[in-house]
Structures are given as C-alpha cells and as structure tokens.
N, C-alpha and C positions, 0 to 999 in steps of 0.2 A: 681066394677070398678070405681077409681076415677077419673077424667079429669085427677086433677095435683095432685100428691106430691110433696110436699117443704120440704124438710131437712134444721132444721133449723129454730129457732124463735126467731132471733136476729132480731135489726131493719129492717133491706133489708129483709128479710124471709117473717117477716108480712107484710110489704109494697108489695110484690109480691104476697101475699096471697087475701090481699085487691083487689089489680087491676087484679086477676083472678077471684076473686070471684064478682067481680062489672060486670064482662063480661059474666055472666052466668056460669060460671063455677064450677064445684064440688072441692073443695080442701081437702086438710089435711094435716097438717102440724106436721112432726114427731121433737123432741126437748132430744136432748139426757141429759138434764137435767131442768131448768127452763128456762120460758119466758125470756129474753136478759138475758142469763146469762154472756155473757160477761163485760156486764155491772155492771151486780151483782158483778164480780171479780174485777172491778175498785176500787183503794181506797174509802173506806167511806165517805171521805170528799170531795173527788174530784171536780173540777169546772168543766166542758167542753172546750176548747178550743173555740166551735162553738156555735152561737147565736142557741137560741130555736128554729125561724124561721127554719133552716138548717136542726133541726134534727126532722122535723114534717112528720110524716104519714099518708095517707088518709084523707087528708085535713081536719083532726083536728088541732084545735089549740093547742100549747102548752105552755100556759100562767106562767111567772114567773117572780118574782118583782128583780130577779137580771139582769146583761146584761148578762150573758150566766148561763146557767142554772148547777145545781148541781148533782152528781151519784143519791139522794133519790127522785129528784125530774124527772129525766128521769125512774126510774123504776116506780113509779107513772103512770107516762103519758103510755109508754111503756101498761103497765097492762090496764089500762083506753079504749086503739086504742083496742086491742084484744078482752074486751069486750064487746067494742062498736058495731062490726062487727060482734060478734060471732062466733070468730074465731075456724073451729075444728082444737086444738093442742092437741096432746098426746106427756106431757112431761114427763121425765123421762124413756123414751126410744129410745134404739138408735141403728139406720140402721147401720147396717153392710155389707150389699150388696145390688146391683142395678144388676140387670140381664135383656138384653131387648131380647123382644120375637120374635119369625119369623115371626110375623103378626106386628112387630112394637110396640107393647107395652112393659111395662116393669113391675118387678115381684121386688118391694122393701123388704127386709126382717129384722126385726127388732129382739130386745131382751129387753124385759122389765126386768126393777130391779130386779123382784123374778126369773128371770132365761127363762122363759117363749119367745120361738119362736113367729113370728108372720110372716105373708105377707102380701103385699098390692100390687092389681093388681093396674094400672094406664096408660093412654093415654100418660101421662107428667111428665117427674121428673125436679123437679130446684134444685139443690145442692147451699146452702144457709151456708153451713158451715163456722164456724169463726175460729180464730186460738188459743184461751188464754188456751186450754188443752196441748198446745205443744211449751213448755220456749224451747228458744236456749240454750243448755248447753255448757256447757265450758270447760267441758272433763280435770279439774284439780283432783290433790288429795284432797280428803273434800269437793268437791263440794256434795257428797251426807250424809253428819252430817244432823244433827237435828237443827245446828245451824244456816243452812245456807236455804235461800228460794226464791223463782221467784217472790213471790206476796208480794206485799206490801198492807197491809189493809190499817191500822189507829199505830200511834206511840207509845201509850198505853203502849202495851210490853213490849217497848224499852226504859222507862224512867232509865236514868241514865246510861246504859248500853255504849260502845264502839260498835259502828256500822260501817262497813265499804258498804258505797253502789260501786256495780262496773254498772257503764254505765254511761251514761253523754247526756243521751232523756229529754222528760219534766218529764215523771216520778220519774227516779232520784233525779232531779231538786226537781219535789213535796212530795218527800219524804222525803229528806232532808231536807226541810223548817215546814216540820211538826216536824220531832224529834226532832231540835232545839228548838222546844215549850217543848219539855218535859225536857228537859235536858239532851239527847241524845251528845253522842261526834263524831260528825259525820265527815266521811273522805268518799269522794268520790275518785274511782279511774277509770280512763275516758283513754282509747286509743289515744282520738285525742288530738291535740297540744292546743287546748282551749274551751272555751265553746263552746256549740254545737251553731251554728244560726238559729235552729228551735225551742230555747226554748220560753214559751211563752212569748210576751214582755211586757205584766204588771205583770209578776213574773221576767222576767230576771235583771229588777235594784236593785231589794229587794233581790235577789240570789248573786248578785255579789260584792253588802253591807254587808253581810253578811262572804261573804268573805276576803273581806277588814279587817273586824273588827276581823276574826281570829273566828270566831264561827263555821263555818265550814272549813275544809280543804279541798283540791282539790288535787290531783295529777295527771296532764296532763302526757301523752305521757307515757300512766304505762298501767301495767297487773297485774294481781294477778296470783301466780303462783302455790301456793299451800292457804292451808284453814286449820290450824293447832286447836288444841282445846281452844287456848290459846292465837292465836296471826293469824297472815295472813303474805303471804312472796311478797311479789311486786318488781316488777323486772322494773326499766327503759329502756324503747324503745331505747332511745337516744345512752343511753353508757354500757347497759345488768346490771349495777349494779343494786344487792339485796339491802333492807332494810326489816326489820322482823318490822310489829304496831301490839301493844297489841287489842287483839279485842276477844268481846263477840258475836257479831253476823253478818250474809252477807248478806246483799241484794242484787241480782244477778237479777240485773232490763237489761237484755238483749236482751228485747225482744220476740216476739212469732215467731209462723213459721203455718202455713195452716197447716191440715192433708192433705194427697192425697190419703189416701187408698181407698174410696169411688171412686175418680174418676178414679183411676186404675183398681178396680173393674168391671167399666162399660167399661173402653178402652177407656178413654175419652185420647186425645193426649197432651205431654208437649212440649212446646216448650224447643228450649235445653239452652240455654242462663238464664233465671230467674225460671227456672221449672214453666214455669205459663201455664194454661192453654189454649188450642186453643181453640177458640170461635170469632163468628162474633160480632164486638163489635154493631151492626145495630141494631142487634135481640138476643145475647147472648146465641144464639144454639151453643153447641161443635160439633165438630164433628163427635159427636153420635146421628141422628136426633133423636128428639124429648126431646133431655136433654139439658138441661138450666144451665146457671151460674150464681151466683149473689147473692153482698155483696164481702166482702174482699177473699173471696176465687180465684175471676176472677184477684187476685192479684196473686204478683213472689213472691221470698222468700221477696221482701220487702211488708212487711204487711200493710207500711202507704202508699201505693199505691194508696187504694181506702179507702176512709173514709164513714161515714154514709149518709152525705149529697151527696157524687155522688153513692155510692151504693143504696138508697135507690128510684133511677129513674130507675133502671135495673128491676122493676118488669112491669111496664107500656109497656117496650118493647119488652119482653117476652110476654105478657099478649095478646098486640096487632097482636104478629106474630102469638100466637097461633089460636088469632079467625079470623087472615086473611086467614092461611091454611085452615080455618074450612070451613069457606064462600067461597073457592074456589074449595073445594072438594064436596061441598053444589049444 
C-alpha cells in the first residue's frame, strides 16, 4: 500500500511527488511513457516562453546562460530534480483505471509495454496527466495522409518543400521561423482576423518582418478545407471563396486537449461549461475524496489555462492537506 500515486511525470507530477515525499510520504509515480515527456514532444529547438526561475522544482536551481531557457536544457534539469530525490517512477506504463475502495482507498491499474497487467493499492491518487497524446483534429478530408502532422519537431524534413502550417499560436509562429532557415515555402492559414496577441514579443517583430518581406505568407480569416496529395483547398471566412496552394506537407499546430478517461474512470465530476474538472482549488481534492488534480489536467478544454509555473504549486497543497487530514485523524 502506497500513501500516494501520481499519474503522471511531467513537471507538476514531480513537483507533487517531491512535496509528498518531503512530508513523509510513500509515493510512486506511474508515467505512461518518459520522464516530461511532453516536453520531449516540444520542438527541438524550442525556447520557453518562461524564465528558468518559473519552471524550477524542489527548490533546485535551474542554471542557464540564456534569459529563458531551452526544450534540451529543461529535459536536463527535468531528469537532474527526479534524480536528485530518487524519485520512484515507473515509466512506460500506463494506468488505465482508478477504482476507490469501500474503506476509502484506491486500486490503480496499469499495463506495461509488453502487455503485462499490474495494480497498485494506495491511500492517495493525484492525476498529473498532460494533454500532447490527444491534437485537436479538424475532422477534414486528408487530414489523416502521411503528409500531414500535429507535431512539429525541427525543420530538417521540410527543407525546400511547400508547407502549409494551419494555427496562428506561438508554435505556429516557431515553426515557421524555423523552415524559413531551411528554405521551406511557408503559408500559414490562421482562423483569426490577424496575428494572434499572445504570440511571443521578442519573436513577434522578427515574425511580422518576415512577412512584410514576403518570406512567409499569412492568410487571415481562412480554413483549410480539404488536404489533397498535391495541393490544400482554403476557403475564406469573410466571403466562403476557395482558392487551391500547391503544397507538400500540413502542419496542423492546433492545439492539444486533456484525456478525461482516467477521470471518468474514477467519477471524478465535469463541470458543464469548459469540461474541466471539479476540485477545490484550496486543496485540489475532486470530488472523489482522497483524489487530487494537478498540472494542466485541472485545466478546461483550453489547455493554456494552467502553465508549469502555476501547476507546479498544486503539489505543496495537495501534499499539505493530505498530512493535515493525517494529523487530524492522528
């Protein structure tokens, strides 16, 4: 019997692992692939948007000689907090049900890669889950070719090639400023009437130069309608006209969405409005006692809800409620 399982070894996952386990607590922490792996899925070159300070764990430091740090240098650090603490993570396998028992506990059940059932009794579960397994689709024709994909690595691939990115996030944005280094012929096609104003603002003057000068193309207040072998069909918002652009490949940067099978699972309640979670935001219990939220999961369908820097306080308040019930039952 563990205190707590945490689903989940993304930054908020270990940072609740840490402030359970600093409280005397027995953890384990199940990861249904590697340590942040949603990080791992972030472009290769990536910057952060957030200073190092923001995205620190367990009051480790997270030392880097740029002002906000890069994807190779938070997987680093990342790996660095987990060993520091000796974190127990078993990754590469992944819970499939939460079941709580008549006496209050709960009965986790996992599946490891070679097929292999597993259980795990526990006091506590924190569902720590992130969303980069599950792209918003777009429910067109061609959206499921070979040519067309949700993640963007590195630009590599795409040197020379006609790319059409559909979104208009910062990702987009940094995707685009990367294939332009390669010689990529990049056409963004974006829903809203101009750029977005969340993009970042020491990329957004060099993004909107680049458009001036005709190196990338934009097209506002558009959708992609179909995804043809050869070309893509885009349709304007404004006045329904088509136009056909020759194109080699999609990047369909639209975003993620949270799984909720886990918390259905357990009965955990949605609120009806952004499907997000009920939980007290005090203590981050749902309304399943003794089951915990925390990281982007305690988020609605908008995923930038909660970012790392406020996800990564939701273990501290967990942590503290759990050992205040303990002392009170004590």
């Amino acid at each position: 019997m563990e205190d707590v399982i945490i689903i989940g070894a993304g930054p908020c996952g270990l940072s609740a692992a840490i402030e359970c386990q600093r409280q005397g607590l027995s953890v384990r922490v199940i990861e249904k692939y590697n340590v942040v792996h949603s990080i791992y899925l972030y472009p290769t070159h990536m910057q952060f948007f957030s200073t190092s300070e923001l995205l620190e764990i367990g009051d480790i430091p997270f030392v880097t000689p740029a002002d906000k740090p890069y994807r190779h240098e938070a997987l680093a650090y990342y790996r660095r907090v987990a060993s520091h603490y000796n974190l127990r993570i078993n990754c590469y396998e992944e819970a499939v049900s939460i079941d709580r028992q008549q006496d209050g506990t709960f009965i986790v059940r996992t599946r490891t890669r070679s097929g292999e059932d597993l259980e795990y009794a526990a006091e506590h579960v924190i569902l720590s889950s992130g969303y980069f397994d599950h792209p918003n689709i777009l429910g067109i024709p061609g959206e499921e070719t070979d040519k067309v994909t949700h993640y963007f690595r590195e630009a590599h691939p795409y040197t020379g090639m006609k790319v059409a990115i559909i979104g208009g996030s910062n990702s987009a944005v940094d995707a685009a400023m990367e294939l332009i280094r390669v010689g990529a012929e990049v056409t963004i096609v974006y829903r809203g009437e101009g750029i977005s104003s969340h993009i970042k603002p020491w990329v957004r003057p060099i993004f909107e130069a680049m458009i001036e000068k005709g190196r990338i193309q934009m097209r506002t207040s558009s959708r992609v309608t179909s995804i043809l072998p050869d070309r893509v069909i885009i349709e304007s918002l404004q006045d329904g006209t088509t136009t056909e652009l020759a194109n080699d490949f999609v990047l369909a940067l639209t975003g993620f969405r949270p799984d909720r099978k886990l918390l259905a699972s357990a009965g955990v309640e949605m609120s009806e409005d952004m499907d997000k979670p009920v939980f007290n935001p005090e203590t981050m219990e749902s309304n399943i006692r003794g089951l915990y939220i925390a990281g982007v999961v305690a988020s609605g369908r908008n995923a930038n809800e909660v970012f790392i820097e406020t996800g990564r306080g939701h273990g501290k308040l967990i942590a503290s409620h759990i050992t205040s019930i303990r002392n009170t039952e004590d």
